[in-house]
ZALO-691085 format. One record per residue (C-alpha): residue number from 1; residue in one letter; x, y negated, z negated. Coordinates in Angstrom, 1 decimal. Layout:
// ZALO-691085
seq = NUM | type = a | X = X | Y = Y | Z = Z .
...
// end
This chain:
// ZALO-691085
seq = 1 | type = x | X = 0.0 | Y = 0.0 | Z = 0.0 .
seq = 2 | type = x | X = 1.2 | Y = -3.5 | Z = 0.4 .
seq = 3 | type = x | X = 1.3 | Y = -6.0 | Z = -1.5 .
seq = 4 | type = x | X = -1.2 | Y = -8.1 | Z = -0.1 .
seq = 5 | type = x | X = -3.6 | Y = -4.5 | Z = 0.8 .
seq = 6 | type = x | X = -3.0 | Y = -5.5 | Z = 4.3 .
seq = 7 | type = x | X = -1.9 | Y = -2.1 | Z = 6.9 .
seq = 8 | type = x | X = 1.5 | Y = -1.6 | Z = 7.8 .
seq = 9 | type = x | X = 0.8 | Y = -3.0 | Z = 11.1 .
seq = 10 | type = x | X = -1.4 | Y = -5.9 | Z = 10.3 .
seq = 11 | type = x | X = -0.2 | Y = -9.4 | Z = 10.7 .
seq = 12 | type = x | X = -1.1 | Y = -11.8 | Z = 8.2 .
seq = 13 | type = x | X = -4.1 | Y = -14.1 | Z = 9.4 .
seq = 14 | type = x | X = -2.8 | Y = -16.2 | Z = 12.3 .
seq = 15 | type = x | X = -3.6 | Y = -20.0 | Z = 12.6 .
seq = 16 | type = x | X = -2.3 | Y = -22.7 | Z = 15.4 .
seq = 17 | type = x | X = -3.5 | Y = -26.3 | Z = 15.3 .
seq = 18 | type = x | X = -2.5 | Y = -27.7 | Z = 18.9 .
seq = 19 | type = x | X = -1.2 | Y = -31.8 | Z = 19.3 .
seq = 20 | type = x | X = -0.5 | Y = -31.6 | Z = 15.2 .
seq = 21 | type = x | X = 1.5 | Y = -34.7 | Z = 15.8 .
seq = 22 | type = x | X = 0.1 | Y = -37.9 | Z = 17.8 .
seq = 23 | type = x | X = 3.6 | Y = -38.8 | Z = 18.4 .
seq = 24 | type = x | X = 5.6 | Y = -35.7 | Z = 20.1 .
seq = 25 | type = x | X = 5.0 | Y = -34.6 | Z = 23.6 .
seq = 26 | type = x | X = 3.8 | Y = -31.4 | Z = 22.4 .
seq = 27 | type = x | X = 3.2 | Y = -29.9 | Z = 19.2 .
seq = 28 | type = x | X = 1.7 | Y = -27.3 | Z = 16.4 .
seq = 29 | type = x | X = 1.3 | Y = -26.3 | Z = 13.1 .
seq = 30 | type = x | X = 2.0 | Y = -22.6 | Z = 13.2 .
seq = 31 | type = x | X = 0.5 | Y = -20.7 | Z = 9.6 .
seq = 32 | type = x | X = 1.5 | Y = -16.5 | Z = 9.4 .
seq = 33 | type = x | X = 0.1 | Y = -16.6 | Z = 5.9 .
seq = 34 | type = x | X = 1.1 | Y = -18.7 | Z = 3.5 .
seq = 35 | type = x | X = 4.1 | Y = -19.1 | Z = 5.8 .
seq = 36 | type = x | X = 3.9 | Y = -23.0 | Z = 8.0 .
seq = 37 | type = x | X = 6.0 | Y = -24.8 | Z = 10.7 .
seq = 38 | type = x | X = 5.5 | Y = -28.0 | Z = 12.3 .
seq = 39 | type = x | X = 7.0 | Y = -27.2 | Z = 15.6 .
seq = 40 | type = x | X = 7.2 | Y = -30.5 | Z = 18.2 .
seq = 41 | type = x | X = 8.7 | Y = -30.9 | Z = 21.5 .
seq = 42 | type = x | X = 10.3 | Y = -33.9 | Z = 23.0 .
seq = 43 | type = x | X = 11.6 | Y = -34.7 | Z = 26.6 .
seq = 44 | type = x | X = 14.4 | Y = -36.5 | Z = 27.6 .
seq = 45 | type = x | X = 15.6 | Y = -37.6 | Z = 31.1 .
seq = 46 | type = x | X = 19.2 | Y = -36.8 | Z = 30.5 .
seq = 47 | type = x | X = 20.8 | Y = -33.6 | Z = 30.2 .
seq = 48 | type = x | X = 23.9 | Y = -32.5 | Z = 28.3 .
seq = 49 | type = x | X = 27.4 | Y = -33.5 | Z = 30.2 .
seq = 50 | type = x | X = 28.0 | Y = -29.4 | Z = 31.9 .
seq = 51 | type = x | X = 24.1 | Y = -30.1 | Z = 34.0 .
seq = 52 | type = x | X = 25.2 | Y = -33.3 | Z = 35.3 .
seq = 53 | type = x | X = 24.2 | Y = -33.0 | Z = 39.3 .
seq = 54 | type = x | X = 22.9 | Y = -29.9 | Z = 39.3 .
seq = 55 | type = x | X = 19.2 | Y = -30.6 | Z = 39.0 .
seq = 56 | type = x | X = 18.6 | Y = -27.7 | Z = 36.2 .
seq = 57 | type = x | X = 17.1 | Y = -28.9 | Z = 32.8 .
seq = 58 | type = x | X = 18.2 | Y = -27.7 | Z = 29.7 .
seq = 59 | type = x | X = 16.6 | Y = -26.4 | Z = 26.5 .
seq = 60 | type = x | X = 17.4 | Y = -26.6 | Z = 22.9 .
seq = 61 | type = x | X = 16.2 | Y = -26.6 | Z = 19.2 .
seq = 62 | type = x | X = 16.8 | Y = -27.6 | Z = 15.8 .
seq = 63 | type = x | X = 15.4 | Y = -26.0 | Z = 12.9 .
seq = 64 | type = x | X = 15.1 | Y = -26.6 | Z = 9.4 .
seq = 65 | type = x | X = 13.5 | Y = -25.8 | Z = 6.1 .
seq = 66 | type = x | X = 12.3 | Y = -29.1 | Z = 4.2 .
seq = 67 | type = x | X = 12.5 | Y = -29.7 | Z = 0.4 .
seq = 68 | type = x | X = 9.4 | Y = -28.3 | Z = -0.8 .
seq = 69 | type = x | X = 9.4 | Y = -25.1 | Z = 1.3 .
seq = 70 | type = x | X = 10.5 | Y = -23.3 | Z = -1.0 .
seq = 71 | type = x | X = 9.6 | Y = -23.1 | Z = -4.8 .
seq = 72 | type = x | X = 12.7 | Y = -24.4 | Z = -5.7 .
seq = 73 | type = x | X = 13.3 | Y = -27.6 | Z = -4.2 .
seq = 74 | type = x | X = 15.7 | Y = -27.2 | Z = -1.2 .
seq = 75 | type = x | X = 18.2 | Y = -29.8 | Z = -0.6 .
seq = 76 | type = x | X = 18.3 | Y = -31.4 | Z = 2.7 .
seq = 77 | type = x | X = 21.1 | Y = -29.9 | Z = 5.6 .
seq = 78 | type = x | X = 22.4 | Y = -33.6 | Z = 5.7 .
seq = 79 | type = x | X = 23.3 | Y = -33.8 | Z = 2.2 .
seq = 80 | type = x | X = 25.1 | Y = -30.6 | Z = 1.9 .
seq = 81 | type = x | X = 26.8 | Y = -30.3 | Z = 5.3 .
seq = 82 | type = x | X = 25.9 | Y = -27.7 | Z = 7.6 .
seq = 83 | type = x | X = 23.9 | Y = -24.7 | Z = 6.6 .
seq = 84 | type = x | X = 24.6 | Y = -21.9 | Z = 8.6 .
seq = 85 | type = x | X = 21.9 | Y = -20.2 | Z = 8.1 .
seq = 86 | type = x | X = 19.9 | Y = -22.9 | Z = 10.1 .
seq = 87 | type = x | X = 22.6 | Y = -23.4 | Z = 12.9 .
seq = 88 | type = x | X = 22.1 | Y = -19.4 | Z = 13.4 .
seq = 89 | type = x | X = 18.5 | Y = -19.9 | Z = 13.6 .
seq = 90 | type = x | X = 18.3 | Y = -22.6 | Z = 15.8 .
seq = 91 | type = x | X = 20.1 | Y = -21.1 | Z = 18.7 .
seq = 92 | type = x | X = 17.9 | Y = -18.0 | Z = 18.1 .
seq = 93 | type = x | X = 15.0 | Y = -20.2 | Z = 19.2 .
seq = 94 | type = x | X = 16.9 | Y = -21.9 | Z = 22.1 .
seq = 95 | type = x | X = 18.3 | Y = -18.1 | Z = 23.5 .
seq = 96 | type = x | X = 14.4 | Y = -17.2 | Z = 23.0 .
seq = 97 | type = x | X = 12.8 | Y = -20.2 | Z = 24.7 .
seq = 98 | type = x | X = 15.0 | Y = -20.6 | Z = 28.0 .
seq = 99 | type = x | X = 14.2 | Y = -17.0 | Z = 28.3 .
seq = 100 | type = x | X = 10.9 | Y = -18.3 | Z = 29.0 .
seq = 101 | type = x | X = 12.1 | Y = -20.8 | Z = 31.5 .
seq = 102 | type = x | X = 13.0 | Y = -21.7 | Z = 34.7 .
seq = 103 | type = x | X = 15.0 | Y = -24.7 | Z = 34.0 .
seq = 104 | type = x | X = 15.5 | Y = -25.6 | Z = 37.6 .
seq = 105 | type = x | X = 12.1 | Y = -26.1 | Z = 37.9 .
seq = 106 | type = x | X = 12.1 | Y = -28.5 | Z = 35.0 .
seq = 107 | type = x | X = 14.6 | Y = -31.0 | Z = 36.6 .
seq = 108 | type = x | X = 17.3 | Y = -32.9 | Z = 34.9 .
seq = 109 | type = x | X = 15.7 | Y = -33.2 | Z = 31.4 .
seq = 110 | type = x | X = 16.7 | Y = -31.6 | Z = 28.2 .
seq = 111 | type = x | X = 13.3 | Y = -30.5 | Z = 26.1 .
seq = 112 | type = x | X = 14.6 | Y = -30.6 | Z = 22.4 .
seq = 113 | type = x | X = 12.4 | Y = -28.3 | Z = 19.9 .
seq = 114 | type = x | X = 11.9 | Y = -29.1 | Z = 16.0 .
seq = 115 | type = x | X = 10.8 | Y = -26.6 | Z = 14.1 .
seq = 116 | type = x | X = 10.4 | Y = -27.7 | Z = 10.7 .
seq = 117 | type = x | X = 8.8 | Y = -25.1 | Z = 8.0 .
seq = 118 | type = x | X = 7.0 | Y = -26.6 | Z = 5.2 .
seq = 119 | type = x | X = 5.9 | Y = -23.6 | Z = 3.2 .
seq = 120 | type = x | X = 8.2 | Y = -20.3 | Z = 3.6 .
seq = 121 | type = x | X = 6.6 | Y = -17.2 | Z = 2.6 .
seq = 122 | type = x | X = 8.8 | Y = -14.6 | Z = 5.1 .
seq = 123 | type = x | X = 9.0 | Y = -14.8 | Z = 8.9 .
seq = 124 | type = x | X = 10.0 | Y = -18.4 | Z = 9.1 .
seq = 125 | type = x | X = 11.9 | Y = -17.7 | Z = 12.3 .
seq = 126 | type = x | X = 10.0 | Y = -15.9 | Z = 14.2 .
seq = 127 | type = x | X = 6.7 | Y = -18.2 | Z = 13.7 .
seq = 128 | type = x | X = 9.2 | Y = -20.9 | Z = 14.7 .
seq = 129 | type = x | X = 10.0 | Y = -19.4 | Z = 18.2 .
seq = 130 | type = x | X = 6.0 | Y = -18.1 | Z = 18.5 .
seq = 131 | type = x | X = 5.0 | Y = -21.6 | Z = 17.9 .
seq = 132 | type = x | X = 8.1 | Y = -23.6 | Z = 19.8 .
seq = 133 | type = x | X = 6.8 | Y = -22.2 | Z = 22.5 .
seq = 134 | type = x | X = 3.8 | Y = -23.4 | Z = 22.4 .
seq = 135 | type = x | X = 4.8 | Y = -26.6 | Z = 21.7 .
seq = 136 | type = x | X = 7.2 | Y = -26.7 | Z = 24.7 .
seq = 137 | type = x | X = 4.5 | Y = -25.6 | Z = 27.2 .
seq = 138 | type = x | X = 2.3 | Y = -28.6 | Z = 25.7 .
seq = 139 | type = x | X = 4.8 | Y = -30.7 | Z = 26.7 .
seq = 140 | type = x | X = 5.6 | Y = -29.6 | Z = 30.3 .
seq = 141 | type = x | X = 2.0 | Y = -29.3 | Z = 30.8 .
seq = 142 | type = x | X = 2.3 | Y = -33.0 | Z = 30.6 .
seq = 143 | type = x | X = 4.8 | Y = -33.6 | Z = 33.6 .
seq = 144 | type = x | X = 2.8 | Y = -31.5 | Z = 35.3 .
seq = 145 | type = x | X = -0.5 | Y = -34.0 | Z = 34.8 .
seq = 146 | type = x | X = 1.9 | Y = -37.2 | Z = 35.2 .
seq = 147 | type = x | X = 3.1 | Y = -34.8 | Z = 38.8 .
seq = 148 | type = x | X = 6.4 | Y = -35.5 | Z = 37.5 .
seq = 149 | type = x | X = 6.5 | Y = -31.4 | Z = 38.1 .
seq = 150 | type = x | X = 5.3 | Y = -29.7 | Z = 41.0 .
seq = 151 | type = x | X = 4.6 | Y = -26.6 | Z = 38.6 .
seq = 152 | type = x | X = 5.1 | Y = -25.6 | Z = 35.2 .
seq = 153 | type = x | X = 8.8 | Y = -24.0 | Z = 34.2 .
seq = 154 | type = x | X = 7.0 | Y = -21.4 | Z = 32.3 .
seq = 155 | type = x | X = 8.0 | Y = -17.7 | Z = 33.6 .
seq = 156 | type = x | X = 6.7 | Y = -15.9 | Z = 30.8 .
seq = 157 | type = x | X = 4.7 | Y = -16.3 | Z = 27.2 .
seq = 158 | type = x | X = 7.5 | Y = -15.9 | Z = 24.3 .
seq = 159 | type = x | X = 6.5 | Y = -14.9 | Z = 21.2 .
seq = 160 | type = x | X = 8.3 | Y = -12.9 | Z = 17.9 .
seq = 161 | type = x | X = 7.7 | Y = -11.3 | Z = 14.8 .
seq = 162 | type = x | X = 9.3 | Y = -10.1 | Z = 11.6 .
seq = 163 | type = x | X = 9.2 | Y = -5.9 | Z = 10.7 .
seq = 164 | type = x | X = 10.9 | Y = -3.8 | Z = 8.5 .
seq = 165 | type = x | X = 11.2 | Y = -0.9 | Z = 6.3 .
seq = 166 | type = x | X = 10.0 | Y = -1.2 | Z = 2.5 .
seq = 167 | type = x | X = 9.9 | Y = 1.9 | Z = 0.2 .
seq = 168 | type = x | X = 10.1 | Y = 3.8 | Z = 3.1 .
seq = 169 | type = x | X = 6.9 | Y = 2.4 | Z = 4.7 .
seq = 170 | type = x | X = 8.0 | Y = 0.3 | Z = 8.3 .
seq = 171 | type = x | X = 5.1 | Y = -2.4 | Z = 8.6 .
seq = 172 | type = x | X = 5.6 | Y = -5.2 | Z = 10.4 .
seq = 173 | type = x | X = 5.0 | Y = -9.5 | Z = 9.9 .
seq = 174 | type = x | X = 6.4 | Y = -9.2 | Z = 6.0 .
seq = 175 | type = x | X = 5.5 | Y = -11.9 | Z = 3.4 .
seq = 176 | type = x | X = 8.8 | Y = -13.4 | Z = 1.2 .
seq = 177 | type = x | X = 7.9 | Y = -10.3 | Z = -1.5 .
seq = 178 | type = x | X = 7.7 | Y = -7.6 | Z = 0.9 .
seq = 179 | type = x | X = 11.1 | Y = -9.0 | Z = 2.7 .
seq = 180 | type = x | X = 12.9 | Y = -9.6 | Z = -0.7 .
seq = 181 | type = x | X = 12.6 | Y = -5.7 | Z = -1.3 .
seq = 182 | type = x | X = 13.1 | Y = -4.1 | Z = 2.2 .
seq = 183 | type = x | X = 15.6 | Y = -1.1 | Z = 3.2 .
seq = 184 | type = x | X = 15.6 | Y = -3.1 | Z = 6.5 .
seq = 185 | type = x | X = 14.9 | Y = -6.0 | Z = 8.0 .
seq = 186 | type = x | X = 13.8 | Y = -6.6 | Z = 11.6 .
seq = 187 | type = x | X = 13.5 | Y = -9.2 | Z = 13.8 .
seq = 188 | type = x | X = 12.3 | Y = -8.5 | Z = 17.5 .
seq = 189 | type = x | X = 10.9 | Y = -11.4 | Z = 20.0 .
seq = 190 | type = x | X = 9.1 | Y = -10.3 | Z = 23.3 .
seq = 191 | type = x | X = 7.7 | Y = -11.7 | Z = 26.6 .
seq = 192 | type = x | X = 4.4 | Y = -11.1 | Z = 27.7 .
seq = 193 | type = x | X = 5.6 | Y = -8.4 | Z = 29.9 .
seq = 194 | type = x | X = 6.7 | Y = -6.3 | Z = 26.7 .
seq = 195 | type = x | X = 10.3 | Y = -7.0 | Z = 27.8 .
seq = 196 | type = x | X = 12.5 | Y = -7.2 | Z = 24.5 .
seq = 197 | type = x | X = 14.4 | Y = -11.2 | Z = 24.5 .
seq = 198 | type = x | X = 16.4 | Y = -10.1 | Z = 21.1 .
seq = 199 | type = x | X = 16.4 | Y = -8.0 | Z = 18.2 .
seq = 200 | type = x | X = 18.3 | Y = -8.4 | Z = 15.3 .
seq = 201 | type = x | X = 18.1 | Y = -5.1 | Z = 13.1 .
seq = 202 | type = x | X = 19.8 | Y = -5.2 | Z = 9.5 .
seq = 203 | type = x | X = 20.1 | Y = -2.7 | Z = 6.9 .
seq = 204 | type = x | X = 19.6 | Y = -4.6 | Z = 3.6 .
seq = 205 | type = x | X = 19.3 | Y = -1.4 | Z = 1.3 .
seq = 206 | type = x | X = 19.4 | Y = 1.5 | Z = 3.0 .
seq = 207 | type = x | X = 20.5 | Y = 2.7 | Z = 7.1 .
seq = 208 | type = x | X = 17.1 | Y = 3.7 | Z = 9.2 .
seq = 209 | type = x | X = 17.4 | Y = 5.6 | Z = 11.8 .
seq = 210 | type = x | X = 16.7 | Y = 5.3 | Z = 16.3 .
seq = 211 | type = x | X = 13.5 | Y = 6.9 | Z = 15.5 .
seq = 212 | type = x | X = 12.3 | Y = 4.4 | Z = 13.0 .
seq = 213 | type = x | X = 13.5 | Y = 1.6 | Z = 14.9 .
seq = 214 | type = x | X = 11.4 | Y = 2.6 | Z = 18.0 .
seq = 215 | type = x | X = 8.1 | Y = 2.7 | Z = 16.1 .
seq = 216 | type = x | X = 9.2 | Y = -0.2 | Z = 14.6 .
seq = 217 | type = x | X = 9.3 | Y = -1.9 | Z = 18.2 .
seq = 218 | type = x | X = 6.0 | Y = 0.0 | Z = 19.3 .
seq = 219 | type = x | X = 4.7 | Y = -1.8 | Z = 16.0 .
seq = 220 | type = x | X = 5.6 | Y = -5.3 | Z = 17.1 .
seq = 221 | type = x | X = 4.9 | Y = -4.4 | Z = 20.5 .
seq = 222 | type = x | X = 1.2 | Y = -4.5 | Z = 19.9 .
seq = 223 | type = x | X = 0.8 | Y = -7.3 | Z = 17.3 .
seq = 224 | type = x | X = 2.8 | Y = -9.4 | Z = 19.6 .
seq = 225 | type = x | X = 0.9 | Y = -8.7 | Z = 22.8 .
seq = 226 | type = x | X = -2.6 | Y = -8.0 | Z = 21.3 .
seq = 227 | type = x | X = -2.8 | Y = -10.8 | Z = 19.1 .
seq = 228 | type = x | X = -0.1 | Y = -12.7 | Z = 18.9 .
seq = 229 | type = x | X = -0.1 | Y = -14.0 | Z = 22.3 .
seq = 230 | type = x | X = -4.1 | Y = -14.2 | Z = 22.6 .
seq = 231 | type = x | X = -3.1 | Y = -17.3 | Z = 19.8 .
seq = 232 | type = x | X = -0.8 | Y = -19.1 | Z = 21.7 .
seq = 233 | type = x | X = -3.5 | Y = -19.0 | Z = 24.2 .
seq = 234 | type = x | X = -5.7 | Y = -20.7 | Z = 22.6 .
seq = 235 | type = x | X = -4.0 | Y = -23.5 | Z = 20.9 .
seq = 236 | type = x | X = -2.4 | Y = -24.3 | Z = 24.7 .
seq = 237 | type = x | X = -6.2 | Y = -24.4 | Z = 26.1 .
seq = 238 | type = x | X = -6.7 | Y = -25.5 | Z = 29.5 .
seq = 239 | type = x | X = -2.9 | Y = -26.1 | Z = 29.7 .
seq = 240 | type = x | X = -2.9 | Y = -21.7 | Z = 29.4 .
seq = 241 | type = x | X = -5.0 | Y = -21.9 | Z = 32.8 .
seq = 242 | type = x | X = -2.5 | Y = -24.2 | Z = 34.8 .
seq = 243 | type = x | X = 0.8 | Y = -22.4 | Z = 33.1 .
seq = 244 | type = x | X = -1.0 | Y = -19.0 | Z = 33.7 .
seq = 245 | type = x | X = -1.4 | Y = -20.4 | Z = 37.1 .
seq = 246 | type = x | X = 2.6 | Y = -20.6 | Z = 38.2 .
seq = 247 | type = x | X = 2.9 | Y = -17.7 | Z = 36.3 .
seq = 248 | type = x | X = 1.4 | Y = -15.6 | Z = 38.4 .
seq = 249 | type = x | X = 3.2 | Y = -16.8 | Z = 41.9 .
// end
């Protein structure tokens, strides 16, 4: 049993509020759980020094836990230098995202993604690339309505989610007590296709074995194409109609 009586492959209840911030380009407020990000994405009409000329945009992402995220207040990454952690975390979602992407058809802009988490209760990451994504698609939806963009850069749907092994159990989409205790701990993020983009597989307590990992995957398989996904479709709206558009070309 788990601790919150859910089934080992039951995601926690799933909740995206689309244009969360006025401000941003695109944006959401992701909530697995008790677990929530403010994810935003901003464009730029510049690209980093290595694209200069070559008419390819570029993707990236920042990521960070604010202060009351945690029950102890965390201090801020600018006050105690870098945090590793976060640098590792970041370029998980960027390696995720462009995955997604095909930056040539973006042009020479850089789309920067925040994803900030303002409650952490276990799978901060992977909600941070599920909803970066659909905070980047918000915001190339919007080239697309200014024609600034013939069509949307969009490839594929990106989405993740955390799994593991606890008392032997594998379940996937673990709260903070569940991860805290667990033989192993799993991250895998997908495309729509079921294509794996990365998994990163660690034995906290105990080694699990090829066989466990694969129902593992099978696990996150489903919750990330069954209802996962189905989400990010409906906070993007009729932007999901235009992107699923190009998609299919």
């Amino acid at each position: 049993m788990r601790i919150d009586d859910r089934q080992p492959a039951q995601v926690r209840p799933i909740d995206m509020i689309p244009n969360f911030i006025e401000t941003a380009h695109g944006s959401v407020l992701v909530c697995f759980g008790k677990t929530r990000l403010i994810c935003t994405a901003m464009l730029e009409d510049r690209v980093p020094s290595f694209l200069q000329g070559t008419g390819q945009g570029w993707l990236t992402a920042e990521y960070a836990m604010l202060p009351a995220s945690t029950p102890q207040r965390k201090m801020r990454d600018g006050r105690k230098g870098v945090d590793g952690r976060s640098v590792e975390i970041q370029r998980l979602i960027g390696r995720s995202l462009r995955a997604a992407m095909d930056l040539k058809a973006l042009g020479e802009r850089t789309l920067t993604i925040d994803c900030d988490v303002i409650q952490a209760d276990g799978g901060t990451r992977t909600a941070a690339i599920t909803g970066g994504f659909v905070a980047a698609a918000l915001a190339v939806d919007k080239l697309v309505e200014r024609e600034l963009i013939v069509t949307p850069p969009m490839r594929h749907i990106v989405a993740a989610i955390s799994a593991g092994i606890v008392q032997g159990e594998m379940m996937v989409d673990l709260c903070y007590a569940e991860d805290s205790i667990a033989d192993a701990d799993i991250n895998i993020v997908m495309d729509d296709t079921g294509a794996l983009i990365e998994v990163q597989g660690t034995a906290e307590h105990a080694p699990y074995t090829r066989q466990q990992l694969e129902s593992i995957l099978d696990m996150a398989q489903d919750a990330i194409l069954k209802e996962i996904m189905e989400k990010q479709k409906e906070a993007l709206g009729e932007a999901w109609a235009r992107i699923s558009r190009s998609m299919a070309l």
